[in-house]
Every structure is written in structure tokens, then in C-alpha cells.
PDB file as gemmi writes it, atoms N, CA and C in Angstrom:
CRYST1    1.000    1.000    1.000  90.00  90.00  90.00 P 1                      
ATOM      1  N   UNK A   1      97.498  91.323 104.147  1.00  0.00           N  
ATOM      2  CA  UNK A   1      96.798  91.985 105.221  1.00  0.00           C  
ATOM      3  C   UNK A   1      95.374  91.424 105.250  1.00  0.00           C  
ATOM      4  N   UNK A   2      94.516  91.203 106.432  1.00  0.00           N  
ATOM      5  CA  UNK A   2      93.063  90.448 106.244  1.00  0.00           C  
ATOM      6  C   UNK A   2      92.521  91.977 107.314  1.00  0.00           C  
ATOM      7  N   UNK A   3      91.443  91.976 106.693  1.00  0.00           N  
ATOM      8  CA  UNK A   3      90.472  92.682 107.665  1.00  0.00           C  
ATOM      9  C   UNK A   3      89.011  91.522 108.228  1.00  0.00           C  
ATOM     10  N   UNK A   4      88.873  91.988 109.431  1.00  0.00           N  
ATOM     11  CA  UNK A   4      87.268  91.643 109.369  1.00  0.00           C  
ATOM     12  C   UNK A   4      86.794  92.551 110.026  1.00  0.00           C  
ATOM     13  N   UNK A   5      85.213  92.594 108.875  1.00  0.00           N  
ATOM     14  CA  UNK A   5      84.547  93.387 109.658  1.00  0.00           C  
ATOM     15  C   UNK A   5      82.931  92.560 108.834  1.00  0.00           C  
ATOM     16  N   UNK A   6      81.974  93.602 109.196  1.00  0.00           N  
ATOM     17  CA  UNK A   6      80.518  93.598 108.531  1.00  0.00           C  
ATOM     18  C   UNK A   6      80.271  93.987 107.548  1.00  0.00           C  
ATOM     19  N   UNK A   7      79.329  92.903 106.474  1.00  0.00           N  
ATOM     20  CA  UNK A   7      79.383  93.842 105.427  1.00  0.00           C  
ATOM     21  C   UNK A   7      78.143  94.825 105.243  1.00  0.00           C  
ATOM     22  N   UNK A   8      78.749  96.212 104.674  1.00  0.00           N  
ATOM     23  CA  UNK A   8      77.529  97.418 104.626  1.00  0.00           C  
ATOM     24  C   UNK A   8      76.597  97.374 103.134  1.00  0.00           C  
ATOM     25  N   UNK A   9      77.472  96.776 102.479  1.00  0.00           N  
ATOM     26  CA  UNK A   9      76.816  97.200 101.199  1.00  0.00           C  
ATOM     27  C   UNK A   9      77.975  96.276  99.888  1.00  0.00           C  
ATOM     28  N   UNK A  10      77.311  96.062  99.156  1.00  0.00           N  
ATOM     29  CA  UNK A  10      78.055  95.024  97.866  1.00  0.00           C  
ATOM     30  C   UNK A  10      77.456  95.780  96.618  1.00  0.00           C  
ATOM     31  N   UNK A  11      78.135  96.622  95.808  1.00  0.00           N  
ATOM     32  CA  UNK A  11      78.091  97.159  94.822  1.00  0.00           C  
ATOM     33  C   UNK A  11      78.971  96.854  93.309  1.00  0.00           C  
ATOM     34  N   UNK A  12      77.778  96.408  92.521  1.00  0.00           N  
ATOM     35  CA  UNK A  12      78.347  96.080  90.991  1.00  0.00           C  
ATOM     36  C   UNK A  12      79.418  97.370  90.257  1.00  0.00           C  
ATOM     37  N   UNK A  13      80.386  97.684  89.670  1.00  0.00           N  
ATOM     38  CA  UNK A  13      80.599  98.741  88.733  1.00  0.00           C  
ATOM     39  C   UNK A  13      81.361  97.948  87.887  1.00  0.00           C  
ATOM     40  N   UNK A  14      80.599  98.567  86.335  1.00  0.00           N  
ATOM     41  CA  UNK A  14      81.731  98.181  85.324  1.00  0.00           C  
ATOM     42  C   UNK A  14      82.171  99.740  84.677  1.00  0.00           C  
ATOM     43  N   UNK A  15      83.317  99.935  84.849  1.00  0.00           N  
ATOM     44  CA  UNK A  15      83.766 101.148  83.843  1.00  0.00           C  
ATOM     45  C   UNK A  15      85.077 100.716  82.683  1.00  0.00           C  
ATOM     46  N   UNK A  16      84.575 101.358  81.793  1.00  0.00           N  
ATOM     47  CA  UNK A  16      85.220 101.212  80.850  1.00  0.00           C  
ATOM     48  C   UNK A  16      85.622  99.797  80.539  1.00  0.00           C  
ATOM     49  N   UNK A  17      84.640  98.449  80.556  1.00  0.00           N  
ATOM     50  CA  UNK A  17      84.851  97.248  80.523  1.00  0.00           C  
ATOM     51  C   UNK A  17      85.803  96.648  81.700  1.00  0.00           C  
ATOM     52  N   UNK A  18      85.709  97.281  82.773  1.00  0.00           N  
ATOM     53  CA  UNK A  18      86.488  96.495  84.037  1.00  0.00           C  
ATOM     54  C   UNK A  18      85.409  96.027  85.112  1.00  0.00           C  
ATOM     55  N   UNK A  19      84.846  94.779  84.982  1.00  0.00           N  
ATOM     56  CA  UNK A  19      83.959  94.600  85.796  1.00  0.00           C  
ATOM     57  C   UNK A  19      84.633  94.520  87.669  1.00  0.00           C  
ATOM     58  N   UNK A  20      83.487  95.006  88.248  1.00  0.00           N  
ATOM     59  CA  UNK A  20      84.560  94.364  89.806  1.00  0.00           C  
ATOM     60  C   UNK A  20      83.345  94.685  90.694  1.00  0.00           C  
ATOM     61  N   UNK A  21      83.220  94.317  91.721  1.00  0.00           N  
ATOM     62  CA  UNK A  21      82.479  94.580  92.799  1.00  0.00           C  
ATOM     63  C   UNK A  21      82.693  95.158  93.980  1.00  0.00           C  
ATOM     64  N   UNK A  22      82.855  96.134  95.017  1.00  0.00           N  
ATOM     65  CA  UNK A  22      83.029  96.717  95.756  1.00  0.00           C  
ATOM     66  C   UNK A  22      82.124  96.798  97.025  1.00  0.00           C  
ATOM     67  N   UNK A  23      82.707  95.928  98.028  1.00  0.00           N  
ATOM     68  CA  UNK A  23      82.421  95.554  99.375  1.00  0.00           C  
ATOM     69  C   UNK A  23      82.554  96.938 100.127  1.00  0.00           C  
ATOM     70  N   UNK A  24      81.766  97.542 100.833  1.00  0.00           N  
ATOM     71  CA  UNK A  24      81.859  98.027 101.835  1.00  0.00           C  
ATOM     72  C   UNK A  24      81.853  97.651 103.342  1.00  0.00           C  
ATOM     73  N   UNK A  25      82.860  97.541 104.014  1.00  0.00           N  
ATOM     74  CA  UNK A  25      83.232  96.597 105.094  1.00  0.00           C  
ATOM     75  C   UNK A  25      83.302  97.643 106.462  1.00  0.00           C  
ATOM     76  N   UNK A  26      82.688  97.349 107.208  1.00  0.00           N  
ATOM     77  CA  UNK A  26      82.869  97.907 108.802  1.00  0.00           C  
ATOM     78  C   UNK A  26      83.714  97.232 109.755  1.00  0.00           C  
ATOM     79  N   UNK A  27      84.547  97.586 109.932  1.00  0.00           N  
ATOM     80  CA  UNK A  27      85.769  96.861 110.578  1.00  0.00           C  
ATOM     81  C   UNK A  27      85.492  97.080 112.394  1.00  0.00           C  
ATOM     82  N   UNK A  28      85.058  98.281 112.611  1.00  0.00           N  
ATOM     83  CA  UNK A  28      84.732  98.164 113.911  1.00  0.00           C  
ATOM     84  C   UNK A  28      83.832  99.318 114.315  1.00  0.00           C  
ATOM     85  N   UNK A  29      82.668  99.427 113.337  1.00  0.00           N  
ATOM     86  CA  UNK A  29      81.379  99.679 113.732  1.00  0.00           C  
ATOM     87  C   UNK A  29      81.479 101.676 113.561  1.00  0.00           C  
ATOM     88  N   UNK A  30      82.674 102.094 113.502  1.00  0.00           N  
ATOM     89  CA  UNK A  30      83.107 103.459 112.965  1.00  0.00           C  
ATOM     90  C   UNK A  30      83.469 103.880 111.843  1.00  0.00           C  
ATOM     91  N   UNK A  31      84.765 103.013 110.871  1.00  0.00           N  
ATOM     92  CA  UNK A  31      85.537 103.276 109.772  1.00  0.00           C  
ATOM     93  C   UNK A  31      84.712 102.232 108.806  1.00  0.00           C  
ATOM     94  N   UNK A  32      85.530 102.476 107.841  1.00  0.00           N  
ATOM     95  CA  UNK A  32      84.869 101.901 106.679  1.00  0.00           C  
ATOM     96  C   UNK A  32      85.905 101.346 105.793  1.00  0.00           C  
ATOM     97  N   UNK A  33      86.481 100.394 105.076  1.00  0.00           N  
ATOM     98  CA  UNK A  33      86.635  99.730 104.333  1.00  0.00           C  
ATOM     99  C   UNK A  33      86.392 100.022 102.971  1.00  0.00           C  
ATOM    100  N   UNK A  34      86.739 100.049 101.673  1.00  0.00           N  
ATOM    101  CA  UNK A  34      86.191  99.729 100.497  1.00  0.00           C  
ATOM    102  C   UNK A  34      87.605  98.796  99.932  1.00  0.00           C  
ATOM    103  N   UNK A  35      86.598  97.411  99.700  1.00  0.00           N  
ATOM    104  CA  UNK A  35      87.116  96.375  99.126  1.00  0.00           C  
ATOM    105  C   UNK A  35      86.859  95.903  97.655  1.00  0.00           C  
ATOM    106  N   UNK A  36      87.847  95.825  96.697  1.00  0.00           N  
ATOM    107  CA  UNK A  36      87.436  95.671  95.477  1.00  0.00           C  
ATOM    108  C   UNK A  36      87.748  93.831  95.044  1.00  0.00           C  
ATOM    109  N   UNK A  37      86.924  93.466  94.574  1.00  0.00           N  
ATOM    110  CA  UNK A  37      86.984  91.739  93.900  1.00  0.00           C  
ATOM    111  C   UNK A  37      86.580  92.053  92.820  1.00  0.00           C  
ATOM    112  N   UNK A  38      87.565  91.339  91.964  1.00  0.00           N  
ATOM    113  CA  UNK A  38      87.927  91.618  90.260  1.00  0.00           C  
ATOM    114  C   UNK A  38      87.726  90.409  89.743  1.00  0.00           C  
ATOM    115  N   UNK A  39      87.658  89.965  88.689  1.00  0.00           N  
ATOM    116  CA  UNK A  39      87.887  88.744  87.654  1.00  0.00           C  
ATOM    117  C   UNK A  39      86.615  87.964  88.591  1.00  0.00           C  
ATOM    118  N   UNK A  40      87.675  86.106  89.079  1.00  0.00           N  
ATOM    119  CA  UNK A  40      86.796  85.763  89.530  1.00  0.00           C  
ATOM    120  C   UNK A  40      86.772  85.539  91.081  1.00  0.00           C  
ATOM    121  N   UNK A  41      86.676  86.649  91.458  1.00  0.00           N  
ATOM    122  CA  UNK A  41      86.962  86.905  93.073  1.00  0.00           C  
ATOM    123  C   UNK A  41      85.247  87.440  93.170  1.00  0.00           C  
ATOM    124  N   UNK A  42      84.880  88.294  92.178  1.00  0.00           N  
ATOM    125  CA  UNK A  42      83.611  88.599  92.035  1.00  0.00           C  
ATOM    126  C   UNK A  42      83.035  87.627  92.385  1.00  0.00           C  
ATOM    127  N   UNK A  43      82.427  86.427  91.615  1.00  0.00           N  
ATOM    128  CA  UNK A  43      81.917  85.043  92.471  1.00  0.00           C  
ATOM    129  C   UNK A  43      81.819  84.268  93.808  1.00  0.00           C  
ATOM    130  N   UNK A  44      83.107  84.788  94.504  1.00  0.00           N  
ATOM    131  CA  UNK A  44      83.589  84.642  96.079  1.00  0.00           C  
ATOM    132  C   UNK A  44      82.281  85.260  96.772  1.00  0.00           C  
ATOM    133  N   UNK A  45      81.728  86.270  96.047  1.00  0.00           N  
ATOM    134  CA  UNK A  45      81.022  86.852  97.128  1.00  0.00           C  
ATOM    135  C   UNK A  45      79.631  86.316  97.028  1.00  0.00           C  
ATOM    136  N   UNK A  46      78.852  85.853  96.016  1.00  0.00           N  
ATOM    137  CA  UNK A  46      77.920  84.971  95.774  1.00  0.00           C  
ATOM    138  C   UNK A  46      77.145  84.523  97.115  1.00  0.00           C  
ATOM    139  N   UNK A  47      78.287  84.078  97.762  1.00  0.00           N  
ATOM    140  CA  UNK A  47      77.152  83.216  99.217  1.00  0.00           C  
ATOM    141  C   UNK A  47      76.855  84.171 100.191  1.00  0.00           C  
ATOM    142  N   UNK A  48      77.158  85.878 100.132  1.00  0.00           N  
ATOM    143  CA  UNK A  48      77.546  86.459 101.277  1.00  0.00           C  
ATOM    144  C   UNK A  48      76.758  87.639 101.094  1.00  0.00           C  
ATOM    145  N   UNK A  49      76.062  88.201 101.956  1.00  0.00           N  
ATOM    146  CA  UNK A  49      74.964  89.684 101.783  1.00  0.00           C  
ATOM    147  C   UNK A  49      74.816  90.393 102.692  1.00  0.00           C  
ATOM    148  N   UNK A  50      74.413  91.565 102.586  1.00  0.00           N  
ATOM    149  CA  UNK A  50      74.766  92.545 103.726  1.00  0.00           C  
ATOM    150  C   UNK A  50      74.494  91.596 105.237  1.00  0.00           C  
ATOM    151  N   UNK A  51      75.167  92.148 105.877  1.00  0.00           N  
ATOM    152  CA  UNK A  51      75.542  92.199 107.383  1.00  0.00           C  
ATOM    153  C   UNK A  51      76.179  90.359 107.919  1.00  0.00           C  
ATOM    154  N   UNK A  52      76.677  90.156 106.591  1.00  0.00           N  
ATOM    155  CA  UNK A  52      77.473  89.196 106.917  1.00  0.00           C  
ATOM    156  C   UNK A  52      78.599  89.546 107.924  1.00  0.00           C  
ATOM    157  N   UNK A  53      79.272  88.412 108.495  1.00  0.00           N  
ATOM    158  CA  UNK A  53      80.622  89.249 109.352  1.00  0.00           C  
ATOM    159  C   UNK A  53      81.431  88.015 108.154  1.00  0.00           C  
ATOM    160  N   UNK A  54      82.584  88.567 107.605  1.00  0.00           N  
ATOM    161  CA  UNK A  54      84.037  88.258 106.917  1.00  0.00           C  
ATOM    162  C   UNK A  54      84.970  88.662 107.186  1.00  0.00           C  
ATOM    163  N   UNK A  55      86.187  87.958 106.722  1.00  0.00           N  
ATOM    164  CA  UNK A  55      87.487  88.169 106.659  1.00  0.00           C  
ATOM    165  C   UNK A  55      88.109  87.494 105.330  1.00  0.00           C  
ATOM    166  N   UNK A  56      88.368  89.014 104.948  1.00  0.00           N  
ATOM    167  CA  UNK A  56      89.074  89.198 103.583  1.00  0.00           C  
ATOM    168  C   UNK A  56      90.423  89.305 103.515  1.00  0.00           C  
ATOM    169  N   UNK A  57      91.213  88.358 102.971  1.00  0.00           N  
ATOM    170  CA  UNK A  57      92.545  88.859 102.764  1.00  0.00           C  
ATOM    171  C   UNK A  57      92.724  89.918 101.340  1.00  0.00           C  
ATOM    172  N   UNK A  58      93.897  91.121 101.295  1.00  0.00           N  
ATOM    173  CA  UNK A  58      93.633  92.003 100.446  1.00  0.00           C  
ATOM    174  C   UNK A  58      95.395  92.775 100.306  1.00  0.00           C  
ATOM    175  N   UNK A  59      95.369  92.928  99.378  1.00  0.00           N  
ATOM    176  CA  UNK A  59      96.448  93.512  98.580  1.00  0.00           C  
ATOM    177  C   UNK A  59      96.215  94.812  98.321  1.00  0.00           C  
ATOM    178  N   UNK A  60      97.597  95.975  98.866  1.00  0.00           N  
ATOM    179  CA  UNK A  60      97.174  97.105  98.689  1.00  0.00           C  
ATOM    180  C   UNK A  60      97.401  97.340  97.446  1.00  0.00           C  
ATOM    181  N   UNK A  61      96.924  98.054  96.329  1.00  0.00           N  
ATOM    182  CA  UNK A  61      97.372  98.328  94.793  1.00  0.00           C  
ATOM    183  C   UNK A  61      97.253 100.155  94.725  1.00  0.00           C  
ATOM    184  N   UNK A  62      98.416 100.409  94.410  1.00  0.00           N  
ATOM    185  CA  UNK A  62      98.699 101.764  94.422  1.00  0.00           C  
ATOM    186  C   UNK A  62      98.454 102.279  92.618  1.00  0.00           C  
ATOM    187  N   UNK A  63      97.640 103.139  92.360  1.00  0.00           N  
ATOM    188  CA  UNK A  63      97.732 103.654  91.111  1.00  0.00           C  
ATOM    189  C   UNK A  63      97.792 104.859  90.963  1.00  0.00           C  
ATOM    190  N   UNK A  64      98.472 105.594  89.848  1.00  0.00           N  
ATOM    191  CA  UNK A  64      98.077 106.784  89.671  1.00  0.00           C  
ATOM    192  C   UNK A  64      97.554 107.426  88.234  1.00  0.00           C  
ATOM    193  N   UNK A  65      96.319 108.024  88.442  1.00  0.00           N  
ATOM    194  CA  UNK A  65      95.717 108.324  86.918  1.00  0.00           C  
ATOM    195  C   UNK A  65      96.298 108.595  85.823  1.00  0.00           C  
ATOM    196  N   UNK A  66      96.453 108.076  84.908  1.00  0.00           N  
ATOM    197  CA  UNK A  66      96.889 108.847  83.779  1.00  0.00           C  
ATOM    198  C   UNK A  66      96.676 109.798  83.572  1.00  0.00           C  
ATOM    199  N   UNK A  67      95.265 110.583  83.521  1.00  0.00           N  
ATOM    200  CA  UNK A  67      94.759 111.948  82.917  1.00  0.00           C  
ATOM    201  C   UNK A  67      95.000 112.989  83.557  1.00  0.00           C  
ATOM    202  N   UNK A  68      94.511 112.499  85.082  1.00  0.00           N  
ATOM    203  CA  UNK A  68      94.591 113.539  86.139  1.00  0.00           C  
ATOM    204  C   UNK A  68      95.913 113.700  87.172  1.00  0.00           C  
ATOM    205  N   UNK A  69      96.832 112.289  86.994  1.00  0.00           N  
ATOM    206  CA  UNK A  69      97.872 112.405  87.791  1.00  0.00           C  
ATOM    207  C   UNK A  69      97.072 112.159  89.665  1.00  0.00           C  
ATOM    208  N   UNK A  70      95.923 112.110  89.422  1.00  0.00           N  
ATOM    209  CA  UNK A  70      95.899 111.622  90.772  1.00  0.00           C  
ATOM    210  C   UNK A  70      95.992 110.649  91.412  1.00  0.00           C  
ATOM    211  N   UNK A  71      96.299 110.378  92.269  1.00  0.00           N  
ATOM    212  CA  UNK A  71      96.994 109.028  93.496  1.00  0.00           C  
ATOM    213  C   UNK A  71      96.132 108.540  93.814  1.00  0.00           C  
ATOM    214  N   UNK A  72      96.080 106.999  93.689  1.00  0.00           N  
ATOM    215  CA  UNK A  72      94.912 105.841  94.282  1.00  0.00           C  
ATOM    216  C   UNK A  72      95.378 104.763  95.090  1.00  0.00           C  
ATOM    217  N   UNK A  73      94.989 104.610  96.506  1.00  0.00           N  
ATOM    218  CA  UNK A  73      95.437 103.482  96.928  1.00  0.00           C  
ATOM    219  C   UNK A  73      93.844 102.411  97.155  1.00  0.00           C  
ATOM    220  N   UNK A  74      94.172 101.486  96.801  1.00  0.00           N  
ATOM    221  CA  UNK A  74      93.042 100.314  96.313  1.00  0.00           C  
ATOM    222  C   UNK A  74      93.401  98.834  97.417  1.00  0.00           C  
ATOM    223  N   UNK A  75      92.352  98.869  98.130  1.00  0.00           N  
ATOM    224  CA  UNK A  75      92.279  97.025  98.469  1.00  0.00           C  
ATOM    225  C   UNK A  75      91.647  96.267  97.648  1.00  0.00           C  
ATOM    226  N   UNK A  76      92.521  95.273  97.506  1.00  0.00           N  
ATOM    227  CA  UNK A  76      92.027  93.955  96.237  1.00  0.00           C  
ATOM    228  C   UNK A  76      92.335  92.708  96.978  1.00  0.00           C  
ATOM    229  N   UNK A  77      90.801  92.458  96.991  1.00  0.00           N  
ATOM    230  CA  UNK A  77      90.578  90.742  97.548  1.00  0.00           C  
ATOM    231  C   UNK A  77      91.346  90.090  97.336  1.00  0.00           C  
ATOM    232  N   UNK A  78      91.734  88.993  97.761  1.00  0.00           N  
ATOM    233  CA  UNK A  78      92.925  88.107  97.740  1.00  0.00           C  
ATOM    234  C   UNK A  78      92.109  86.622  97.664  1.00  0.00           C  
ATOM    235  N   UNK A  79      91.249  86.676  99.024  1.00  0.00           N  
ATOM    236  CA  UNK A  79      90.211  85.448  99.013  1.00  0.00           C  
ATOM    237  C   UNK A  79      89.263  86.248 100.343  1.00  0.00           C  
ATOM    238  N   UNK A  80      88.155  85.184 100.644  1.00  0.00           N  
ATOM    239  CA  UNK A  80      87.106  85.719 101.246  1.00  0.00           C  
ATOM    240  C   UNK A  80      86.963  84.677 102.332  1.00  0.00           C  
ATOM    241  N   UNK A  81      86.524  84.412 103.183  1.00  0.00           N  
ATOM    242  CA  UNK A  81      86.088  83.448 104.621  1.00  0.00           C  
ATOM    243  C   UNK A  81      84.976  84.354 105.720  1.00  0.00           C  
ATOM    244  N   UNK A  82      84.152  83.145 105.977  1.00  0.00           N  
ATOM    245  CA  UNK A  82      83.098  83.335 106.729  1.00  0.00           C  
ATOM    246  C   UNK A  82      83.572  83.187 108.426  1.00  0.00           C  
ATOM    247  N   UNK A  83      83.384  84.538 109.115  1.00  0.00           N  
ATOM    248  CA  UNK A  83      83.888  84.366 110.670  1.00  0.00           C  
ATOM    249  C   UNK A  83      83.553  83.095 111.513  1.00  0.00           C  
TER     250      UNK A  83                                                      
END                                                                             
């Protein structure tokens, strides 16, 4: 699946030793996006800063917590391109 939209915001998190970065993407100026780049997909984003326009290809990844049993559905970068 690829989205494009604008980017709002590029945020570092490492928890519990899982580094990744999290794109916030405006797809059409209403909804919102949250895009995660892991390993070295993180680097992909290097050339790119807010209010870039992209298109991300992305993999949905379904998890569910261990502790809490709660349900996660996750977009994970695939690759990145400049509109």
C-alpha cells in the first residue's frame, strides 16, 4: 500500500531498545497517518523534513500486547520517494 501525503512531524522513540522513527503524514490536509521506519529505513528519512510532500510504501503489521492483550495495527515503511 503507498500513501502520499505531507510531512507533519518526524519523531525519534527508542523503547525498550527498539529504535524507530515515526512520520506523521497528512494525506489530504484532514487525517493523519502515523508511519513507523525501523532498522535502516530510519536513515531513508535523513534527506526529508517537515513539510516535505512523500510517498511511502508501507506494510500493515498487526500486534497484540502481551501484558494488556490490546490490539495494534502499525504502518511500517517499506521504502520512501520524493513526489
Amino acid at each position: 500500500m503507498t500513501i502520499t501525503g505531507t510531512i507533519e512531524s518526524i519523531e525519534y522513540r527508542n523503547t525498550a531498545g527498539h529504535e524507530k522513527k515515526v512520520v506523521t503524514l497528512v494525506p489530504d490536509g484532514r487525517q493523519r497517518a502515523f508511519v513507523e521506519f525501523r532498522g535502516r529505513r530510519m536513515d531513508d528519512l535523513n534527506e526529508y523534513k517537515e513539510n516535505d510532500e512523500i510517498h511511502v510504501t508501507v506494510t500493515l503489521e498487526g500486534k497484540i500486547s502481551k501484558n494488556s492483550g490490546i490490539q495494534y495495527n502499525n504502518l511500517v515503511a517499506q521504502s520512501v520517494t520524493s513526489c
